[in-house]
N, C-alpha and C positions, 0 to 999 in steps of 0.2 A: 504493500500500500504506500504511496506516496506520501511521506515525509509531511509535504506543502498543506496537504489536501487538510487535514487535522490541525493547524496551526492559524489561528485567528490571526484577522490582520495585515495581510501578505498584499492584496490588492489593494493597488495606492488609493483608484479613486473610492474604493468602502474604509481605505483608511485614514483618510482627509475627513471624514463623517466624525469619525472618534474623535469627541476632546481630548480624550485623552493620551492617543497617539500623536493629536498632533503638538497639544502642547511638552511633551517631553522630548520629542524629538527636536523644536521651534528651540529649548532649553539649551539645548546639547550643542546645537549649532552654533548660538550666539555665543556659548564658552569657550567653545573652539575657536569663534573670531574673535572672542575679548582676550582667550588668552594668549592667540597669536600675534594681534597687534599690541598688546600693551610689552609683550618679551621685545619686536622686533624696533619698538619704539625706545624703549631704553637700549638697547642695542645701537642704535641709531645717534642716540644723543650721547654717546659713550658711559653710559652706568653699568655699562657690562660688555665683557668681550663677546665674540660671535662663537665661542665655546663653552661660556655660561649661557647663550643665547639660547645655544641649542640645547644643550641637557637639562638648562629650568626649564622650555617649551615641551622637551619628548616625558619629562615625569610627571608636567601638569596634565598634558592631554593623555597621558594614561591611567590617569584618574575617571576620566570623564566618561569611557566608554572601553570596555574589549577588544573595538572595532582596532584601537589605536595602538594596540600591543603586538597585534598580529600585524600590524602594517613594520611595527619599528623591527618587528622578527626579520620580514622582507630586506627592509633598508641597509639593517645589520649583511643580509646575503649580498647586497651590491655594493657595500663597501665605498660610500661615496663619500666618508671623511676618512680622511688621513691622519687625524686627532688621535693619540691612543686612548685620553679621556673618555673623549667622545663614543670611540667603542667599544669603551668599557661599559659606561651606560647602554649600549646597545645591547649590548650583552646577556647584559642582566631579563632580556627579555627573550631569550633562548633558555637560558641556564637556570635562572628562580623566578619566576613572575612572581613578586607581592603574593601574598594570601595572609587572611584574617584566620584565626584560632575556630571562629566560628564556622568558616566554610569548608573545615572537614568534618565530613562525615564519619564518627566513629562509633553509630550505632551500625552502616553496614560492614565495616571490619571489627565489630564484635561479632555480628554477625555470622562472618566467612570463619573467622577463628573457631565458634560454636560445632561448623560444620566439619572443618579439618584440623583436626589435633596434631597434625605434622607437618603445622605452618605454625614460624615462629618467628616475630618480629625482631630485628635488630634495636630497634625504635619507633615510639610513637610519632617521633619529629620526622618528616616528609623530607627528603633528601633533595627532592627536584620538586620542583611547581609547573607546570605550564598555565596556559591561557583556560583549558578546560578541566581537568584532573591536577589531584598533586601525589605522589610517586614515594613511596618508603621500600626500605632495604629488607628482606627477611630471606629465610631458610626453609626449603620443602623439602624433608629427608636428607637437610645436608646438602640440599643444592643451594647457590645460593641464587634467589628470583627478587622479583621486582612487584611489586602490590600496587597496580595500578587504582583511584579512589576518585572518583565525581566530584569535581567541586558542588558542594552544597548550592542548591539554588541556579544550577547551571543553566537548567532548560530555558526558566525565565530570562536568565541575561545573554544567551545568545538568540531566545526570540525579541530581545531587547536590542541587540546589535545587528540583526538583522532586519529590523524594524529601520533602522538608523540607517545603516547602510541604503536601503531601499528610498528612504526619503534624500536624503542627501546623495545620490545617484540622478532622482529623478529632478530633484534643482539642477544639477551640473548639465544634465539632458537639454538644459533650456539655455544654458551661455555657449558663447562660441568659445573655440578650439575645445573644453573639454565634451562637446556634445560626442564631438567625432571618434570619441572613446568607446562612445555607445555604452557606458557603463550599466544602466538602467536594464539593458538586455540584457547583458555579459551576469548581471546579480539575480535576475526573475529567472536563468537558468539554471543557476548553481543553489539555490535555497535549500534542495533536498540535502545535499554534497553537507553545506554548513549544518544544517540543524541536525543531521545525521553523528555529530560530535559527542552527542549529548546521549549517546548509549553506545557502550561500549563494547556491547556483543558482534555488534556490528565490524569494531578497528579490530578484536579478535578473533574475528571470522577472515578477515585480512590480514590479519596477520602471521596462521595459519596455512593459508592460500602460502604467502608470499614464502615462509619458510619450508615448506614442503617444497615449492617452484625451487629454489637457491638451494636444493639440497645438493645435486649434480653440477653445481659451481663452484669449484675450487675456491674464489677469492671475493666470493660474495654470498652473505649473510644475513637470516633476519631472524629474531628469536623465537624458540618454542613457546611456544603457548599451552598453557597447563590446566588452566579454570578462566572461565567468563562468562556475566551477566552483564546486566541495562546499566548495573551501579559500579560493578568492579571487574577487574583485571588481573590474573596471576603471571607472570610470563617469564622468564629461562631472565637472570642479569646478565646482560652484554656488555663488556666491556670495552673501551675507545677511548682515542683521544679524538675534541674537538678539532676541525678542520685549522683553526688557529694555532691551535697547539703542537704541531706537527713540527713547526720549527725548519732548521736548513735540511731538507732532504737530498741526497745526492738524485742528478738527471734522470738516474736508470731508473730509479723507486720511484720516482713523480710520474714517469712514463708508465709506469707498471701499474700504479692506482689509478692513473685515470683513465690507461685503454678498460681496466674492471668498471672505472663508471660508466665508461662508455655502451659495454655490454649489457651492464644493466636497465640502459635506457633501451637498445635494441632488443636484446630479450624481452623482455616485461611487457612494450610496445606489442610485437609482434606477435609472439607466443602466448602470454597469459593475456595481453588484450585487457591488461589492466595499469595504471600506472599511479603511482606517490604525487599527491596532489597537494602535501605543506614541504617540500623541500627544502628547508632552510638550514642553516650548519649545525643546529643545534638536533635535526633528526637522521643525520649521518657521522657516525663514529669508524674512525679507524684505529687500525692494532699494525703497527709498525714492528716489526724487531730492532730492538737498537743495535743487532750485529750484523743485521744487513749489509750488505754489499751489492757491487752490482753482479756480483754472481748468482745470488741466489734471488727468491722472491717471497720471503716470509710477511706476507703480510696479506692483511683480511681491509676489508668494505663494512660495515653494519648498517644496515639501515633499519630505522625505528619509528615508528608512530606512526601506522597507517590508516589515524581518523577520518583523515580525507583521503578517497582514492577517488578516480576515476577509470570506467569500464569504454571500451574502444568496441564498436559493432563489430563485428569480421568483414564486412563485407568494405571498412573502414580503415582495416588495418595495414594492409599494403599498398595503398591508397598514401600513408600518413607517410609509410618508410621509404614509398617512392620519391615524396615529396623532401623528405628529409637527404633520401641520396643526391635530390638535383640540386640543393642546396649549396653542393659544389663541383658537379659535374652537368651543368646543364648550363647553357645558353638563359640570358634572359626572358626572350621570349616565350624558349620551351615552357619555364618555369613558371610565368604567368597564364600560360593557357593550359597547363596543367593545373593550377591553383583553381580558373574558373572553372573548368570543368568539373572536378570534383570534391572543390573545397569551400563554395557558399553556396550562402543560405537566403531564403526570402526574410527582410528585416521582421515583419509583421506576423508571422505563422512560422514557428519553429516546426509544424511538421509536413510541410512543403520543403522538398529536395528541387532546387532550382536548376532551370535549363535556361543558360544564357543566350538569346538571340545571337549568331552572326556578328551583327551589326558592335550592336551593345558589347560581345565579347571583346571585339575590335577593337572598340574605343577605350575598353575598362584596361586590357592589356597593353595599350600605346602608354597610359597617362602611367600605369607602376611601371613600366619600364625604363622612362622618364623620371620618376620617383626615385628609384631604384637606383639609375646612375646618381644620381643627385646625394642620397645619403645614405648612397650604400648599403640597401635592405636587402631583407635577407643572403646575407653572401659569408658562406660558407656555415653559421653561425645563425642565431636567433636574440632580435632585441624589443624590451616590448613597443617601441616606437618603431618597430616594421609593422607589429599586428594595426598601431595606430593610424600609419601613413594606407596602409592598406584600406582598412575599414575608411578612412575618409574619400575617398574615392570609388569607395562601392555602397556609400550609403546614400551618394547620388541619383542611385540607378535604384535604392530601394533596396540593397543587399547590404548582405555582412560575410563574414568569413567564419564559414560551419564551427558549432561550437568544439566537437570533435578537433580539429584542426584546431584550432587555440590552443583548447585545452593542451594539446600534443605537444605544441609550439613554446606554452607557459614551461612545459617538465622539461623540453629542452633548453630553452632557457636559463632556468633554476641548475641543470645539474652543469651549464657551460660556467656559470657563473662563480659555483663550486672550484671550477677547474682555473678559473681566473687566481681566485683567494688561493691555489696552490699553483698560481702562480706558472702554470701549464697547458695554456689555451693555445696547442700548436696543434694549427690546421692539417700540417701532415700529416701528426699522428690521428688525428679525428677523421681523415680521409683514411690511413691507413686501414682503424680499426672498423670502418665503414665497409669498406671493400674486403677486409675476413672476414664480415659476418655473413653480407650478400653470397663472397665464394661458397662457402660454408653450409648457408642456406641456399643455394641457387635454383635446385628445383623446387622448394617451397613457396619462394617468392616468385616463381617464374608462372606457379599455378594460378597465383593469388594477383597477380599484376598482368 
């Protein structure tokens, strides 16, 4: 059953009706602008540098809403201060989110204890926090796992932040240049995706999936899973280090982790037809040996937190990796009439598969090609200002760019971005590992394309 469907609220014009929806969201907004301009105004008049600027603005507006913490999660992944300050507070929004005494639940980990006497807490204090659950240390038999626990009151405040999200999408819908984001789509499609957070049998049903999948991969990883309901989570402790913490790695070992992430994105895509939809550094862990050399290659991948995933049609999937292979072996034009054909959408009816005219194909593929030289999209790589330049030029015509395809686009993105922060975003090798997977699969994809 759909998510959306049970979830009061969700459609803007029955939600502009609600006092109440609107005045809390009308709240949230103007905090956001008062406490944006009053930071960048002393900022301005010098009462503060642009490094107090930013870390009193990113810990006020993550007061304000959830919304704000998963964004600075993001921000953290593209690394756009060079501050170490600065990313330390970023940090903190990967590694402990704030949580209140109140917002664990310790009647359902009385609970789970009641029913298994050979689960044994190391502590009541939560080791990890995130945005939705917070995370304690314990022992099954002497294993040592990880107790995933619901923030108290979750369901409400991520129907709270999606509330938000949806209103403040639909304003930006109405200015120029962010209209052309089309955000207001991009969020009335993923609603299931986000409120799906909020039960947890769900991320242990994927996470399950994913670790059975990585079982036949050498150098990639995702943990077993032991026990899971709506409230809680049991699952194998993984250990890593954060993609920061990695430190100087010699060429061979940066080359060796990232042709495995690389894999991981082509497998997953292809194969399981499903893919990690929070990608940020904080839910990917590696295990390095410190005796490494470039002879050998001891070292693993984790990947963790499968709240959000997203599922790829089949008849979608070869479709996504052909697209992903012209990315640096096709001509621009290829590449754009590839795109039309089987990569948007009609903007107004998500379940219309669009058939571009001739004509219109004509004119939509001259203008990105044009685009295309101009700022360098899509070329070899994934930025979200390709998906951007993109959709403004097909929401002319009344299209957008298949949500499938985004989404695809977002995972590619997020794990290049990874590959950046270490510092190893080399095309050849990403052509390389592109061209072993195709040889590798050749008659699969040759079926499938």
């Amino acid at each position: 059953m759909a998510i959306c469907s049970t979830i009061p609220l969700i459609s803007f014009s029955e939600n502009m009706k609600n006092i109440e929806y609107y005045s809390c969201n009308v709240l949230m907004t103007f905090q956001t602008i008062y406490y944006s301009t009053t930071e960048y105004i002393y900022y301005l008049i010098y009462l503060q540098s642009f490094k107090e600027f930013v870390i009193r603005l990113i810990k006020k507006l993550s007061q304000i809403n959830m919304v704000y913490t998963k964004l600075f999660q993001w921000v953290y992944l593209d690394s756009f201060f060079n501050d170490e300050d600065i990313k330390k507070v970023f940090q903190t929004f990967t590694d402990f989110v704030k949580i209140e005494e109140e917002e664990i639940d310790y009647m359902v980990i009385w609970s789970l204890l009641t029913k298994d006497r050979d689960l044994h807490f190391s502590s009541l204090k939560p080791f990890h926090a995130g945005t939705v659950s917070v995370t304690f240390e314990a022992r099954l038999r002497d294993k040592p796992v990880i107790v995933k626990v619901l923030r108290k009151g979750i369901d409400k405040n991520l129907k709270k932040s999606v509330s938000f999200l949806l209103f403040i999408s639909k304003i930006l819908s109405y200015l120029p240049y962010t209209c052309d984001f089309q955000l207001y789509d991009i969020m009335t499609e993923n609603i299931d995706s986000l409120l799906s957070q909020s039960d947890l049998s769900i991320e242990g049903k994927q996470t399950e999936k994913f670790h059975n999948f990585l079982q036949c991969h050498e150098h990639l990883y995702s943990p077993r899973v032991y026990y899971f309901s709506k409230e809680i989570m049991v699952q194998e402790y993984v250990y890593g280090l954060n993609v920061y913490d990695l430190g100087q790695l010699e060429d061979s070992i940066r080359h060796m982790i990232c042709s495995s992430v690389y894999e991981f994105i082509f497998h997953s895509m292809c194969e399981l037809g499903t893919f990690h939809g929070d990608m940020h550094p904080g839910n990917v862990l590696f295990i390095v040996d410190k005796c490494c050399s470039s002879k050998t290659d001891e070292y693993m991948v984790n990947f963790i937190d499968y709240g959000i995933t997203y599922e790829v049609k089949e008849e979608k999937r070869s479709k996504i990796m052909k697209i992903i292979w012209m990315l640096s072996e096709s001509g621009d034009k290829e590449f754009f009439e590839f795109l039309c054909e089987h990569g948007i959408k009609s903007r107004y009816d998500s379940h219309i598969e669009t058939n571009v005219t001739n004509v219109c194909k004509s004119k939509i593929v001259e203008e990105l090609v044009e685009l295309r030289q101009k700022y360098d999209m899509f070329r070899n790589t994934i930025k979200p200002l390709d998906i951007y330049y993109t959709n403004k030029v097909l929401v002319k015509y009344n299209l957008r760019i298949h949500p499938e395809f985004s989404r695809a686009f977002m995972f590619l993105y997020s794990m290049c971005s990874l590959m950046n922060i270490l510092k190893s975003v080399d095309m050849t090798l990403y052509k390389k590992c592109l061209k072993v997977y195709f040889a590798m699969n050749h008659e699969k994809l040759k079926l499938l394309i």
